[in-house]
SETIKE-987158 format. One record per atom (N, C-alpha, C): x, y, z negated. Coordinates in steps of 0.1 Angstrom, whole numbers, plus 5000, padded with zeros to 4 digits. Example, Ala and Ser with C-alpha at 12.3 -4.5 7.8 and 13.67 -1.06 7.14 Angstrom:
513249434922512349554922513249674922512849784929513749894929512950004921
***
This chain:
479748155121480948195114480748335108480948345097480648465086482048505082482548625089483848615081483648815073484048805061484048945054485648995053485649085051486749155048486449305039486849255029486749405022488449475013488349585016489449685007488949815000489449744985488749844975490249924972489850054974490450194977489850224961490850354957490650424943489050474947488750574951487750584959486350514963486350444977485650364979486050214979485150144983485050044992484850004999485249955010485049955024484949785025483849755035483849635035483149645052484049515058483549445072482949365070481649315078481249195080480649175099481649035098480848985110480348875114479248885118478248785117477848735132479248735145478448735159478148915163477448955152478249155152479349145146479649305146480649325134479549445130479549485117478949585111479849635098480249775099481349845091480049915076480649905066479949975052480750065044480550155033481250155023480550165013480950154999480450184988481450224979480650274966481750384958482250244951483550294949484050134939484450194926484150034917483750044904485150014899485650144889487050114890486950024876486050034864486149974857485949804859485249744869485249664872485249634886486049634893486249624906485149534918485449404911484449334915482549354919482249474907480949524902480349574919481649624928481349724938481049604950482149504952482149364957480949314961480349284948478749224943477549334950478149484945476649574951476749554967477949564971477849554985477649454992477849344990477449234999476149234993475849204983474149194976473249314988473949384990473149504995472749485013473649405017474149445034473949305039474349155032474649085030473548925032473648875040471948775037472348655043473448625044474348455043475448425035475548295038477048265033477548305035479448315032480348375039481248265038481848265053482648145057484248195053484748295056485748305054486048495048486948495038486648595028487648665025488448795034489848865033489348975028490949015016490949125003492449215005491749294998492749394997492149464985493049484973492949544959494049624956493749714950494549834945494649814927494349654920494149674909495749634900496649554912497549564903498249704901498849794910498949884910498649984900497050034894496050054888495950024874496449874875496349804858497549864852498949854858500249934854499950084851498950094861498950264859498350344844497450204843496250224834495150264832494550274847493550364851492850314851492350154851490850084850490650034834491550154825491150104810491449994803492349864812492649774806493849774798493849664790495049664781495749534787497049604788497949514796498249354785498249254791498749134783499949124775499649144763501249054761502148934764502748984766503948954776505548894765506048804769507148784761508848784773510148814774511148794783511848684776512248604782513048534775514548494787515948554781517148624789518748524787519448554791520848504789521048584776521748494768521848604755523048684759522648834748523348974752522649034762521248974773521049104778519449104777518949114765517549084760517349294761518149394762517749504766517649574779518249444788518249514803517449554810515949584808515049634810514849744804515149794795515249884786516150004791517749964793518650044795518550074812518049994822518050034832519450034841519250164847520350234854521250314851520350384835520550494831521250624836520250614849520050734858518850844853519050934854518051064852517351124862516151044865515451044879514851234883514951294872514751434869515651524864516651544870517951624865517651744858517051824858516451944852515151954845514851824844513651834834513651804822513851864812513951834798512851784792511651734799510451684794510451544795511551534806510851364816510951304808509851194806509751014798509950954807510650814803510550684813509750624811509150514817507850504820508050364809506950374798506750294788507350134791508350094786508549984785507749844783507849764794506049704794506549544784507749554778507849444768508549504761507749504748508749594730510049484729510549524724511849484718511549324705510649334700510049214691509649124700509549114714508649024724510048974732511049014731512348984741513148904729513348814737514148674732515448634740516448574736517648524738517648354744518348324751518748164753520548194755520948094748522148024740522247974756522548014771523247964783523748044795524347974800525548074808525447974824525348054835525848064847526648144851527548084860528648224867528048274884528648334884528248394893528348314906529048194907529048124918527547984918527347994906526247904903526747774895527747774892528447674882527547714869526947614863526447614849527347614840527947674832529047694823528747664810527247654804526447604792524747574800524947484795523247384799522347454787521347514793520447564783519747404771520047424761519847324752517547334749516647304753515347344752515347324737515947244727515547194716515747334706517047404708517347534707515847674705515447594720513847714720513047684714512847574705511747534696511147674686512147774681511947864671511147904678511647954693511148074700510048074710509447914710508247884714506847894704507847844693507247874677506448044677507548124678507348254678506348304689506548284700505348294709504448254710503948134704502548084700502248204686502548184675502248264664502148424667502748514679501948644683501248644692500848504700499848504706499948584724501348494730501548574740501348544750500348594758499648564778500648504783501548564782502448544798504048544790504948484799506348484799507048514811508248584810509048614817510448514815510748444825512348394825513248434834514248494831515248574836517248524832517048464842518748414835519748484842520948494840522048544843522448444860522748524868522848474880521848314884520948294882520148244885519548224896519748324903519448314919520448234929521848224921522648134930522447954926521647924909521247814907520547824900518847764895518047814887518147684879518547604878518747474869518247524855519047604849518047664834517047714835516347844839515247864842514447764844514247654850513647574856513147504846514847494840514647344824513247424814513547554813512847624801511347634804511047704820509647664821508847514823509647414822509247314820508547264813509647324802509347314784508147384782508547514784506747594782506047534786505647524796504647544806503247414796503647374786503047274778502047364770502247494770502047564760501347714763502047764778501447864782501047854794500247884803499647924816500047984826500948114819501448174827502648204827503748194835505048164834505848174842506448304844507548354858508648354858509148234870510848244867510948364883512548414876513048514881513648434895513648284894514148254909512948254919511948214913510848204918510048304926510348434919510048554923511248664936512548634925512848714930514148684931514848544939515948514935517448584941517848714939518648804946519548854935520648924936521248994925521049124921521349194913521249304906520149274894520749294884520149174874518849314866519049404868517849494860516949444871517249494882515949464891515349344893516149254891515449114890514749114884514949094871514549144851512849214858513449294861512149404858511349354870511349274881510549194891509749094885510348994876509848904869509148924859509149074852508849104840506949134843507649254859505649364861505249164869505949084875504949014879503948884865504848884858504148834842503348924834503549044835502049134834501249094838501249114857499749114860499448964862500548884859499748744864498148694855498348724841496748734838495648804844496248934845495349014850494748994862495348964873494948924888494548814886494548674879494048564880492848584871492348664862491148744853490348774870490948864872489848944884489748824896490448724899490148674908489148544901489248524889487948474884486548504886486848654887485948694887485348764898486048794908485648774925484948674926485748504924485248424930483448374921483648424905481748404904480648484915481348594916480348674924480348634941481348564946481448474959480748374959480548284947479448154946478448224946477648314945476448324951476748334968477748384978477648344991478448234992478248174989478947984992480647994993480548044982482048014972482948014987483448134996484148115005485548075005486648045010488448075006488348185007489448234998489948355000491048385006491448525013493248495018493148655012494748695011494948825005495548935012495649025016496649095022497749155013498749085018500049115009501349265007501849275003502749395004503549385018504149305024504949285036503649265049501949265045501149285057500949165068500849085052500448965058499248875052498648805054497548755046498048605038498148595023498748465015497048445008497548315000496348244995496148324984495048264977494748294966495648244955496148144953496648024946498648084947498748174959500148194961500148344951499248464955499348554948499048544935498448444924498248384911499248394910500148284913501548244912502548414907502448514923503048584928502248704928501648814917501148864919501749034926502949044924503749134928503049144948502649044952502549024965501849104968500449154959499449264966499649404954500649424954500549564947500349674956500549714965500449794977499449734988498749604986498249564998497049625005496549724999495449815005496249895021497249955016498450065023498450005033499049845031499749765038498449715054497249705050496349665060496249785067496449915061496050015074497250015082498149975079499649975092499449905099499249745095498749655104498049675115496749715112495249805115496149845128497249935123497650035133498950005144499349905135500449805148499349725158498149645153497849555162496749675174496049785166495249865180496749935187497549965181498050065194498949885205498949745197499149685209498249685221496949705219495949685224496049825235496649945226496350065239497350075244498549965244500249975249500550095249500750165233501250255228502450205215503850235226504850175218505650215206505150365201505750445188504850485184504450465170503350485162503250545151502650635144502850645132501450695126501250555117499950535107500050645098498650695094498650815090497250795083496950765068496350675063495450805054494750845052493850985042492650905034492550895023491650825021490850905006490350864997489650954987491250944977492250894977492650944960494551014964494750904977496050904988496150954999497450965001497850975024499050875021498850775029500250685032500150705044501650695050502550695064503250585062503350555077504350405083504650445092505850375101505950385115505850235122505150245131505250075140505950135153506850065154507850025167508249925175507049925186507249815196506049695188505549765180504449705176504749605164505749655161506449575147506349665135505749635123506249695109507749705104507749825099508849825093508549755076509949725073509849635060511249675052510649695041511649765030511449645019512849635008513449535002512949554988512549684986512449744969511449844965510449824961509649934959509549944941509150114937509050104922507850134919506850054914505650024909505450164901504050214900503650254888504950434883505550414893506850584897505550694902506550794900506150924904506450924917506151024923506751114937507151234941508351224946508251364950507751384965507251474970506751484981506651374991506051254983505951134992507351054990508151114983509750994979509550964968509450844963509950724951510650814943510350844934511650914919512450804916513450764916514350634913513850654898513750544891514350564878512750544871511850634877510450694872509450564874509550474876508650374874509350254872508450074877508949984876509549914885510849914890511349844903511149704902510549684916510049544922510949514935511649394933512849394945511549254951510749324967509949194972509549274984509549164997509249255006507749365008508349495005507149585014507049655028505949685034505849755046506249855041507049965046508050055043506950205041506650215036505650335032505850455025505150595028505950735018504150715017503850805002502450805003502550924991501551024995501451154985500151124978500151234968498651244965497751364972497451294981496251414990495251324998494451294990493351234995492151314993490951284997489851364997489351414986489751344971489351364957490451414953491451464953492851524950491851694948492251674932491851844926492751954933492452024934492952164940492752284919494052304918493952414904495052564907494752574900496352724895496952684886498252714887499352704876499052844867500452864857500453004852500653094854501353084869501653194877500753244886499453174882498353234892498553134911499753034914499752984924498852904925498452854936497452754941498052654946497952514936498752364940497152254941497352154949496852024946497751924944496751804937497151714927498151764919499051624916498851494917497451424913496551514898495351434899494451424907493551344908492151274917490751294908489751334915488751314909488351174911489051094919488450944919486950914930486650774922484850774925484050834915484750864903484050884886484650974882484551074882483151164887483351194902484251204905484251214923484551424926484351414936484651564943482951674933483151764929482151844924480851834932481151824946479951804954479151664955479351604946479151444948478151464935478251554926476951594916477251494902478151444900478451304889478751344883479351504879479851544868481251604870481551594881483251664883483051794881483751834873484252024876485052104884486252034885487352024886487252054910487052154918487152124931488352054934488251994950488751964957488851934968489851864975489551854989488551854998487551754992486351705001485451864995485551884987484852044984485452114992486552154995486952265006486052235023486552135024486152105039484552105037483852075032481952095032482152215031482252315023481852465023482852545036483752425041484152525054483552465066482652375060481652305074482552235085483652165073484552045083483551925087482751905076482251805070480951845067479551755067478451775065478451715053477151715048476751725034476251585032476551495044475451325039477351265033476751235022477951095012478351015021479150975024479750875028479750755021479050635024478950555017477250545008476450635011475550675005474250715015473250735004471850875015472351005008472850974999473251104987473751214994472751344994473451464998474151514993475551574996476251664994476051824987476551844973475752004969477052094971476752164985477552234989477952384980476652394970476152514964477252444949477552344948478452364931479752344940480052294950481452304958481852434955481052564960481452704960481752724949480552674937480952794924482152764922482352554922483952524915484952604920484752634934486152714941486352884936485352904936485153094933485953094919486252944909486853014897488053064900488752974916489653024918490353114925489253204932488953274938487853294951488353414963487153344976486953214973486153154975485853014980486452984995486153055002486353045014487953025017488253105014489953135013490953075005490152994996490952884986490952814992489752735001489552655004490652585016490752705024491452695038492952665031493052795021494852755019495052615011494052565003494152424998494552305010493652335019493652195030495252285034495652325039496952375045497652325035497752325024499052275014499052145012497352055017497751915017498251885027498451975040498851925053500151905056500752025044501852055045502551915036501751895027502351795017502351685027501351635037501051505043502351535054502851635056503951615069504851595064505151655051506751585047506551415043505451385039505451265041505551145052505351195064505151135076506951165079507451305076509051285077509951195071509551175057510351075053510550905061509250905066509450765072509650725089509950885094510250935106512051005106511951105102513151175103514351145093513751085083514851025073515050865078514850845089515050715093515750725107516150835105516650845121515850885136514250915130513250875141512750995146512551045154512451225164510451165160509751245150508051155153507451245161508351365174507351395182507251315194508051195195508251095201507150955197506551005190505350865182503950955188502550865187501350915183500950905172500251005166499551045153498350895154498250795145497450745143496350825135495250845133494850905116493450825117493250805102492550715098492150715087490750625077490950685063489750755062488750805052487750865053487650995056488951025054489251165053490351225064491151125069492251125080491551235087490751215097490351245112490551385110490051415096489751545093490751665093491951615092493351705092494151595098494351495107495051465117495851565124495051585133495551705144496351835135495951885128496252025120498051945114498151835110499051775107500151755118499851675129500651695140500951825143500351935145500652035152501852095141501952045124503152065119504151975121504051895131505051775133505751815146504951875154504851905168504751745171503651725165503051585179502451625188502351575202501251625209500251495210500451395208499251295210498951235193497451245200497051145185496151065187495550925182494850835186493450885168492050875175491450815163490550685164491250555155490850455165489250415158488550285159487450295155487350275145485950325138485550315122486750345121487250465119488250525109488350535094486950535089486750535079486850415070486950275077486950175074488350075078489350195087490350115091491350045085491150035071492649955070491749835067490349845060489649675062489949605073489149675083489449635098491049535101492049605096493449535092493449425085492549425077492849295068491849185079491049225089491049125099491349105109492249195109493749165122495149115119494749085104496549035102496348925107498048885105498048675103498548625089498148505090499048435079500748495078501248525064502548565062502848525052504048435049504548425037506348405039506848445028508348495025509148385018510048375024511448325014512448405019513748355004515048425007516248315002517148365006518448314993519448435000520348414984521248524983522548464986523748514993524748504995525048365003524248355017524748245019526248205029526648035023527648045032527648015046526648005049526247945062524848005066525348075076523448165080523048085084523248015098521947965102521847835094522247735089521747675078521447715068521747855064520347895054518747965058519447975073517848025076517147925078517447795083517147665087516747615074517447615062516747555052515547655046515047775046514147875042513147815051513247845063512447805073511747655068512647555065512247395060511047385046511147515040510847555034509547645030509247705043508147755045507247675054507847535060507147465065505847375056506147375043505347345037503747455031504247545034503147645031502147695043503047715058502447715066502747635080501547545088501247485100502047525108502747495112503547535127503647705131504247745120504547915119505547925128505648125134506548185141507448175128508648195131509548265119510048385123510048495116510948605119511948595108513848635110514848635104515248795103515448855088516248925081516848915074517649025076519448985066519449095059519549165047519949265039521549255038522249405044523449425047523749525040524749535034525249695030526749715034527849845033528949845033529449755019530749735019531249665004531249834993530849814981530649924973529650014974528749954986527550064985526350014977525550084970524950084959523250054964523050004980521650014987521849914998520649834999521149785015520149805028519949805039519349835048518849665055517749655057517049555061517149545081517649425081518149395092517849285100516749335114516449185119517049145128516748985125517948915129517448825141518148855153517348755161518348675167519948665161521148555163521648535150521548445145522048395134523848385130523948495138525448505140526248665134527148635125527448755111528248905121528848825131529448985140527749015144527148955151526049005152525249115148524949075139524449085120525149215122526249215120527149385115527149455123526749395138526749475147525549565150524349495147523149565143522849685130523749585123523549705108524149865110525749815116526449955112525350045127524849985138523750095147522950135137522250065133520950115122521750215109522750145104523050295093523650425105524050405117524350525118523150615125521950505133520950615133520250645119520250585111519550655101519950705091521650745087522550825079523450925089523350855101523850995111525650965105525950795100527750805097527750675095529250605105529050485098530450495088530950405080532050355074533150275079534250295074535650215080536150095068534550035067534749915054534049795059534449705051534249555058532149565051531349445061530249465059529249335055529049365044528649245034527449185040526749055037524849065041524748955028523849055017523748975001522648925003521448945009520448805013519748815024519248665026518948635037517348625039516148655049514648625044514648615056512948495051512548445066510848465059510448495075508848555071508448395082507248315077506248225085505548285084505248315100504248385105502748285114501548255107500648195117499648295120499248305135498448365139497248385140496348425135494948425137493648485148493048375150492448455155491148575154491348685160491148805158490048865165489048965154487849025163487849065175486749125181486949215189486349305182487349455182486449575178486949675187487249655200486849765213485749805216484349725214483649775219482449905210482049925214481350085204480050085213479650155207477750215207477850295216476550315222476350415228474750515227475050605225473550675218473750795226472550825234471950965238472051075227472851185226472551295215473251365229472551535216473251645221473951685212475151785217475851855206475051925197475651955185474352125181475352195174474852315170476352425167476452435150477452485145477252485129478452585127478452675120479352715116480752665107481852685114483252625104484152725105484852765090485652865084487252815096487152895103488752855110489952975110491252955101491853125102491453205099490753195086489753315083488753405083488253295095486953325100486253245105484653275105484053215110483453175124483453035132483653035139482252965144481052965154480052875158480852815171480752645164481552555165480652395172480552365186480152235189479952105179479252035174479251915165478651785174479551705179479351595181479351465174477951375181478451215180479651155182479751055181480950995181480650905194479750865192478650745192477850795210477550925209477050995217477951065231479451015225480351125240480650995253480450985258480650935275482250875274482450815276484250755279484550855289485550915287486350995293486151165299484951175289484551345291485251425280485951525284486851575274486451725270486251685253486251865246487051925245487252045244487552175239487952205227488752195218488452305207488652405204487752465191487052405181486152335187486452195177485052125176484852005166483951935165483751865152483051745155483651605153482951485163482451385144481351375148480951315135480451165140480851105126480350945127480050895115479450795107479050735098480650725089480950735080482150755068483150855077483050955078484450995088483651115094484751215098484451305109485851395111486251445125487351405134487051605135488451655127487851795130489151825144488851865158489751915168489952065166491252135164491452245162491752295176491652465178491952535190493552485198493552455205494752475214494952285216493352195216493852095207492252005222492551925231491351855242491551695232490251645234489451545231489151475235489051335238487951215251488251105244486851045247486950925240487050825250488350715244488850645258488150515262488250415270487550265272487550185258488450225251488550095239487850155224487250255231486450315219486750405208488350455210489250485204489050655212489450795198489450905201490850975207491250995221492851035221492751215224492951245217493351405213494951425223495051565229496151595232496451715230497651745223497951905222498252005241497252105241497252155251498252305253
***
């Protein structure tokens, strides 16, 4: 049994295979064609079939963004008549109150592509006009003659009865391929967000069924495996579901390193967690509690951030479940510049894989991260992913434009640390959650590297670095399970609507767990808080919610308490590697110099591979391994434990 698992990262690509081993790889990934990186690496590593074949892509994400050069599909909306601009007008919130520059982020259907239907639902689900299809003849007319990919259907309360929707893709569906109803996706209320759910998932639906075309040629040379996907909620769905549903893997790279980090800390019965993700272009944070993901209702595609928070307003809102994530830009390729005041900032840009960090020799000018840490001898000079040496000699000059090298360098990594902690607060302290009460998971090619230096701004005292860090959120994509989602909105009867969801998901998955959530808010509140449900019972329900808003708003309200929908996750279990066990190699330390506090310091460098279970360092010190190296700062003991995993303690 041959099972692969690969996650292509802005950056690299990281790919598992196990063959009876497990053996961890990376390679640089091809952002213009994703796949290209897929192909080198198994071609390269690779010398069977592959029986079973788990993904994780960054391209829908990427394609919105515009970063792999493609040109998005045209796309057509077709709406209740009167609201053919509601994607347009939004919230019309000002996600930048003082910036007189800000754009909203390009409207992904022109105003010549958005169409009307002549029908009406009320808000109870009474059809009040039957969509007439004979009516859409012009406007099928019109969409064949501009020649349009994909459709969007979006009706007015629709989510309480999709009867029109339904009628209209019927009608198409003769004529186009691709074709998203808004109940199908996203059947909940608040009608921009729906709109705009149905709209980014009829984007990428060409686009992701293009690339999974094209996965699957370069799979038939290893015997055309199934594919399963890792999804935004950190679960694995088919191939055939995310076609349908492509909104499912917009985040699903993020989403496997939480997993990654819920299922090892089950394994080390460590019950507060917090994943702590560093990789070449990102840092995502999560928290797992009790060994459960957290799960958020609304993410905005293709938005800015402020220090790891969502800009409302600044991108495309997707109402579908995600693993609840804050994520900055400070990854290992994250440029370090000056403004005009002479300050020293990184990002938001990335040098990527193309051209990559200055030291990688491809043509970057531009320093950064991974340039600080080699010239402060965090980090040795072998590529990751490569034999390719590292030119520690154009690292310096890039940094000297901006002054010491040395001294840029140190305060650059400090400002991403600082960036990477308020990110880990958002999904800790803005949640109601004390995270010196969690362990630092860190992971990611670049994680190990400023873990610890990050905790000590959190005041963590424990941190885990678990194995192949450099490869850990793959590793996740072969520790999930099967997951797939339903919902309905407003029901009058919970547990007969969780009973029918559930009836419902019996057809997609075998004899699944179910887990039950309720989205709750106060009446008049403008947000709701995701609420699990383990009695199907509404005092219940409220009684859980108003605890959860008051740990995590610190206030409850003296108003009655709504629950606008209901979701049920089928959960099937898989079975799962073993990757406790690790190598063991005879080495000695040897010493190297590393820039610490402004000075230089001769510094221990160990294997990873080479330390004894439960002999503990000292720092300074520097434990290296194949994609990765784990820097331990002063006041900061070391040991590597039974399960092969690194536990750091603040001393």
């Amino acid at each position: 049994m041959v099972t692969v698992s690969i996650d292509i990262g802005g950056t690299f690509t990281d790919i598992i295979i196990i063959d009876g081993e497990i053996h961890y790889y990376k390679v640089p990934t091809t952002p213009a064609n994703p796949e290209q990186a897929v192909l080198e690496g198994l071609g390269k590593y690779l010398h069977n079939n592959i029986d079973e074949f788990i993904h994780a892509t960054t391209i829908a994400t990427n394609s919105l963004l515009g970063q792999y050069g493609l040109e998005l599909p045209r796309t057509a909306l077709i709406t209740t008549k009167g609201f053919r601009d509601v994607i347009e007008i939004g919230r019309q919130n000002r996600p930048e109150l003082y910036n007189l520059d800000f754009h909203r982020p390009k409207t992904l259907i022109p105003s010549k592509f958005r169409y009307e239907a002549d029908e009406r639902t009320d808000v109870n689900g009474h059809i009040i006009k039957k969509l007439d299809t004979d009516s859409m003849e012009n406007v099928k007319n019109s969409l064949i003659k501009n020649k349009v990919k994909s459709v969007a259907i979006c009706f007015l309360h629709s989510y309480m009865n999709p009867e029109n929707e339904v009628n209209l893709k019927n009608y198409l569906s003769e004529y186009f391929d691709n074709i998203s109803i808004s109940y199908g996706v996203s059947p909940e209320p608040r009608e921009y967000e729906r709109t705009s759910t149905t709209v980014v998932n009829s984007v990428l639906m060409p686009v992701v069924s293009g690339y999974l075309k094209r996965l699957k040629s370069v799979l038939d040379k290893f015997g055309s495996p199934e594919i399963n996907m890792m999804s935004n909620a950190g679960g694995l769905v088919s191939v055939d579901e995310v076609i349908k549903k492509p909104v499912n893997i917009i985040e699903s790279g993020p989403a496997a390193g939480v997993i990654a980090a819920s299922e090892f800390s089950s394994i080390l019965g460590i019950d507060k967690v917090i994943s702590f993700d560093m990789g070449g272009t990102t840092s995502k944070a999560g928290t797992v509690i009790n060994h459960n993901v957290e799960i958020t209702a609304e993410y905005e595609v293709g938005g800015s951030s402020h220090h790891g928070r969502i800009v409302k307003g600044s991108g495309y809102p997707v109402r579908f479940p995600f693993i609840d994530l804050s994520e900055v830009s400070s990854g290992g390729g994250t440029v370090i510049w000056k403004d005009k005041t002479g300050a020293l900032n990184i990002g938001p840009m990335s040098a990527g894989s193309e051209p990559g960090p200055v030291a990688y020799n491809r043509g970057g000018k531009e320093p950064t991260l991974t340039d600080s840490n080699l010239v402060m001898g965090i980090i040795n000079d072998k590529m990751s992913g490569s034999d390719k040496i590292l030119r520690k000699d154009l690292a310096l000059k890039a940094l000297e434009k901006l002054g010491d090298p040395y001294e840029v360098a140190e305060s650059a990594i400090k400002l991403a640390n600082l960036e990477m902690a308020r990110a880990i607060r958002l999904v800790t302290v803005e949640r109601g959650l004390d995270p010196a009460e969690f362990t630092l998971f860190g992971f990611g090619g670049a994680g190990p590297q400023v873990t610890m230096p990050v905790a000590d701004e959190l005041g963590i005292k424990n941190v885990i670095i678990p194995p192949e860090p450099g490869v850990f959120s793959a590793l996740g994509l072969m520790l999930a399970n099967i997951k797939y989602e339903a919902r309905m909105s407003y029901p009058e009867d919970l547990e007969g609507g969780f009973t029918e969801l559930e009836q419902k998901l019996k057809y997609q998955v075998k004899e699944p767990e179910f887990l039950r959530y309720a989205d709750c808010r106060y009446v008049g509140q403008g947000s709701e808080l995701t609420i699990p449900v383990k009695v199907a019972d509404r005092e219940s329900i409220i009684s859980d919610f108003t605890d959860t808003h008051n740990r995590t708003f610190g206030f409850t309200l003296d108003r009655p308490v709504e629950i606008l929908t209901i979701r049920v996750f089928a959960v099937k279990k898989r079975i799962k590697p073993d990757i406790k066990s690790g190598k063991n190699i005879e080495s000695k330390p040897v010493e190297r110099k590393v820039y610490i506090n402004g000075k230089w310091e001769n510094v221990y460098v160990y294997q990873r591979e080479g330390l004894p279970v439960g002999k503990e360092i000292t720092g300074p010190a520097v434990i290296e391994e194949d994609g990765s190296s784990t820097f331990v700062p002063p006041k900061w003991k070391i040991f590597r434990g039974e399960n092969n995993e690194l536990r750091a303690v603040k001393l």
